[in-house]
C-alpha positions, -999 to +999 in steps of 0.1 A: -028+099+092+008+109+109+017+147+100+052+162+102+068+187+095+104+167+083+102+129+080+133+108+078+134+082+060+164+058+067+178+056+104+218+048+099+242+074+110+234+104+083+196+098+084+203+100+119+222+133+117+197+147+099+167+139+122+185+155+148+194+185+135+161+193+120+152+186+153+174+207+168+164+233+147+128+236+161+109+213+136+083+186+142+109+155+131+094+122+122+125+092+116+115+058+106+137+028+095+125-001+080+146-026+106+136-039+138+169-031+155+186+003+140+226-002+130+217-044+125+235-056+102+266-035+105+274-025+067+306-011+067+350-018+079+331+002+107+369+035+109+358+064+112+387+096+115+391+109+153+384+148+132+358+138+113+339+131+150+348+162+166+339+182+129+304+171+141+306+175+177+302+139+187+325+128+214+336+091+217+325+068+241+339+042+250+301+021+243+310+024+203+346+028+201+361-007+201+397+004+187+417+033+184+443+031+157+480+042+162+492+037+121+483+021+088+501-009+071+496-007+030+504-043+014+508-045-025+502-077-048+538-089-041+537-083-006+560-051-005+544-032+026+549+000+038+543+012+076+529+041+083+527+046+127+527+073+150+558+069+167+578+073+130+546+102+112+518+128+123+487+111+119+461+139+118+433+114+101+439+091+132+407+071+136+387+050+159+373+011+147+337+018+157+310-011+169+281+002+144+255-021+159+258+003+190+273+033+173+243+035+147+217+036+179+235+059+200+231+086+165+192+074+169+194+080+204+208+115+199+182+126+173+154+110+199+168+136+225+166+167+204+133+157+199+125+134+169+099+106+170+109+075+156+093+045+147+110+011+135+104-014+120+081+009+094+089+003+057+080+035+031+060+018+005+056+045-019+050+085-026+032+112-039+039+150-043+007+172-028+004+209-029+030+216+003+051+184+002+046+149+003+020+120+014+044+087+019+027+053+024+040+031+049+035+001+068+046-012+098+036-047+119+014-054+088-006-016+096-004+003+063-005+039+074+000+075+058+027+103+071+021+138+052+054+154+056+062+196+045+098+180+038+110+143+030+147+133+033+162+100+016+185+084+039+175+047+023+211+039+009+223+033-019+196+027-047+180+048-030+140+041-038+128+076-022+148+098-040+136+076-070+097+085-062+109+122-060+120+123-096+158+128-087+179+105-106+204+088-083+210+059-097+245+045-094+260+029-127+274-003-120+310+006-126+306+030-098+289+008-074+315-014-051+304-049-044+316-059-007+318-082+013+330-089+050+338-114+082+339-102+113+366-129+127+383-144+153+420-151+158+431-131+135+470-129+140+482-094+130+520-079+126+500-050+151+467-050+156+471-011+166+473-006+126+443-011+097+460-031+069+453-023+032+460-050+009+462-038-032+461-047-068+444-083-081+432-095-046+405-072-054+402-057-085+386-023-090+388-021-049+413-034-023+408-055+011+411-043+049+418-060+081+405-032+108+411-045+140+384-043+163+406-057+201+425-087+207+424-113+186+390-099+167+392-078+133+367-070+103+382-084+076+370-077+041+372-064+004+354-041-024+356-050-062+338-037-090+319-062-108+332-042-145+367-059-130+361-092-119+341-119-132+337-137-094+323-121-068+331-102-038+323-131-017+347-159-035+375-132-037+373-126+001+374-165+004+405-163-009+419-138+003+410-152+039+428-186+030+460-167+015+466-138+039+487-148+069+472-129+091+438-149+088+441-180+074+437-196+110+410-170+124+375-185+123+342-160+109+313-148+134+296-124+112+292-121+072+279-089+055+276-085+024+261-050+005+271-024-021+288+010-017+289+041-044+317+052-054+309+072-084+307+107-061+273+125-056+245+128-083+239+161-102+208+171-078+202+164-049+171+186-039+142+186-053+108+207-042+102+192-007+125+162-010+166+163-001+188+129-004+220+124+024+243+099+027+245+072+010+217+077-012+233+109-022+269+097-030+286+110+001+309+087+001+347+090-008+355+069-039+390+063-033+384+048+003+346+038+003+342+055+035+315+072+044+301+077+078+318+112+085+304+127+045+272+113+052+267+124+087+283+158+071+257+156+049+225+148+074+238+180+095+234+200+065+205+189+052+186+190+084+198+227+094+182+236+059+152+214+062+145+231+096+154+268+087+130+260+054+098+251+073+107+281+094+101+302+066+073+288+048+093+277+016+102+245+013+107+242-029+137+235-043+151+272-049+149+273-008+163+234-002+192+245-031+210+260+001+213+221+015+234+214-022+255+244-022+267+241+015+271+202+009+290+204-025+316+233-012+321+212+019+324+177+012+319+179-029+351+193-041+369+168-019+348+136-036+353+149-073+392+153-062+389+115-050+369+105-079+398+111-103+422+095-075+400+063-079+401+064-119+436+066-119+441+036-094+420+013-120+446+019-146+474+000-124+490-031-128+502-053-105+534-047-111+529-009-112+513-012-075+548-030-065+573-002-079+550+024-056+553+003-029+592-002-035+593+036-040+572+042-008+603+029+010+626+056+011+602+079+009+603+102+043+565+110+055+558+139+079+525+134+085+496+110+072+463+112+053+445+102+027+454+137+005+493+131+019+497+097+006+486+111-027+511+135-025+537+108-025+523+089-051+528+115-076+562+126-064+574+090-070+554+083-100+557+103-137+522+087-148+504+101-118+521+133-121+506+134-153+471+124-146+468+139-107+493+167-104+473+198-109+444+183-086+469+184-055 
């Protein structure tokens, strides 16, 4: 039998966080991922903000970064696009295209150094609740093996099976739960591929698509729906959107992923005695954007300062681990819940209504951009989202 005093289960960026901040903290850390080779396959557009980094104290290197962006170009159903660069606005949510395949191991690598174990290729097959934590079966190279741990934290993804076997109910609903898919491709032509393009409305309903340039002629190029919006599925719509869109209807795929990404905000807990859930698993994701490396990892930092200061002192039950919730919902929470309605809002517009936005975008003088920003503008040119959005910002 393995003993522990944290184990980790789920090795992407926020299980990552977590390992090494537990770590950090001065507990016995224990990460395992259920992949051969951590960050493979990539699931995500792969942008992450240039503040969202530096909030974490992780500088870039130039091993993950493969872009860094200088604007945003937002397409609507009719083509009507609006530019968004540095040379005309402030960008303060700049951001970097990131090559998660290397990225991904480099947060492993970090934890590793601060002095987590890890083992891959090691699948947690089940879980029970003992007196002062948990007993989690796993297997690895056909060895089934047991890890007691003081402290378990889900990191598994959306779905997430762990927090499941912990009794926290995490499920996402299907209406909330973005079905995507992605090429990585080659010869893309873009207007600029210094800008990530958002394209809006039918293309993909309940979502949009994204061209994030990644260098030369090479860009992720993909799309979220919701499945409650579309009768086809994320992979035909991206077919067609790749044979309609200019800017890739002559660039060739090298890479297809395919997974699903919860937009519906966090769950109601996300602690239980012994067991806390990050990333993914937990919601930390924004719903308007689907992005969510920097909430996640946000997420893992916070959940494995608490996890370490816990076995510290002794009390790891869910009255102790409640610290982990209340840091996480007043720093990332209130932002997601703010999104949430953002989202809601967005599913009520036609294609048409997308266009007058876009039309209205055009004389619209921006000072600076960001996610919160564009909002801003939305409801200054728009009565309905005045009505539905104007006390949240």
């Amino acid at each position: 039998m393995t003993e522990t005093d944290v184990l980790v289960i789920g090795a992407g960026p926020a299980g990552s966080t977590a390992a090494k901040h537990a770590a950090l903290g001065g507990a016995e850390v224990l990460l395992i991922d259920k992949k051969s080779e951590i960050g493979a396959p990539k699931r995500c557009a792969e942008g992450v903000s240039i503040g969202g980094l530096e909030s974490l104290g992780i500088k870039p290197s130039p091993r993950w970064v493969t872009k860094k962006l200088d604007g945003v170009r937002l397409v609507s159903p009719n083509g009507t696009d609006v530019w968004l660069t540095s040379d005309k606005v402030e960008l303060p949510e700049a951001g970097y295209i990131l090559e998660r395949k290397v990225f991904d191991k480099h947060m492993a690598m970090d934890a590793a150094r601060a002095g987590s174990r890890i083992m891959v290729k090691t699948l947690a097959t089940g879980m029970e609740k003992t007196d002062d934590g948990y007993l989690v079966r796993a297997e690895s190279m056909g060895r089934e093996f047991d890890i007691k741990a003081r402290i378990v934290i889900a990191a598994d993804g959306p779905e997430s099976r762990v927090a499941r076997w912990g009794g926290l109910r995490t499920a996402t609903r299907p209406k909330d739960m973005e079905s995507a898919a992605q090429f990585e491709m080659v010869g893309v032509e873009m207007e600029d591929n210094n800008c990530i393009e958002f394209y809006f409305g039918s293309v993909a309903p309940g979502g949009y698509a994204w061209i994030f340039p990644k260098g030369d002629d090479i860009a992720n190029v993909g799309l979220g729906v919701l499945s409650t919006e579309t009768d086809k599925s994320a992979y035909e719509h991206l077919l067609e959107f790749v044979e309609s869109c200019p800017a890739t209807k002559n660039a060739q795929p090298v890479e297809l992923n395919i997974g699903g990404d919860p937009v519906g905000g966090m769950p109601k807990k996300l602690v239980a005695d012994s067991l806390m859930v990050v990333g993914d698993a937990a919601g930390q994701v924004n719903p308007l954007t689907g992005g969510g490396i920097i909430s996640g990892m946000t997420g893992g930092m916070l959940a494995g300062r608490v996890a370490a200061a816990a076995v510290a002192d002794g009390d790891v039950s869910e009255k102790r681990l409640m610290e982990y919730e209340r840091d996480c919902r007043e720093r990332i929470g209130k932002e997601i819940d703010r999104y949430l309605k953002v989202k809601d809002y967005m599913l009520t517009l036609s294609d048409s209504e997308l266009d007058s936005i876009a039309e209205a975008f055009q004389d619209v003088e921006f000072e600076k951009v960001s996610t919160t920003e564009l909002v801003k503008k939305l409801i200054k040119v728009s009565p309905k989202a005045l009505i539905k959005l104007g006390k949240l910002f």
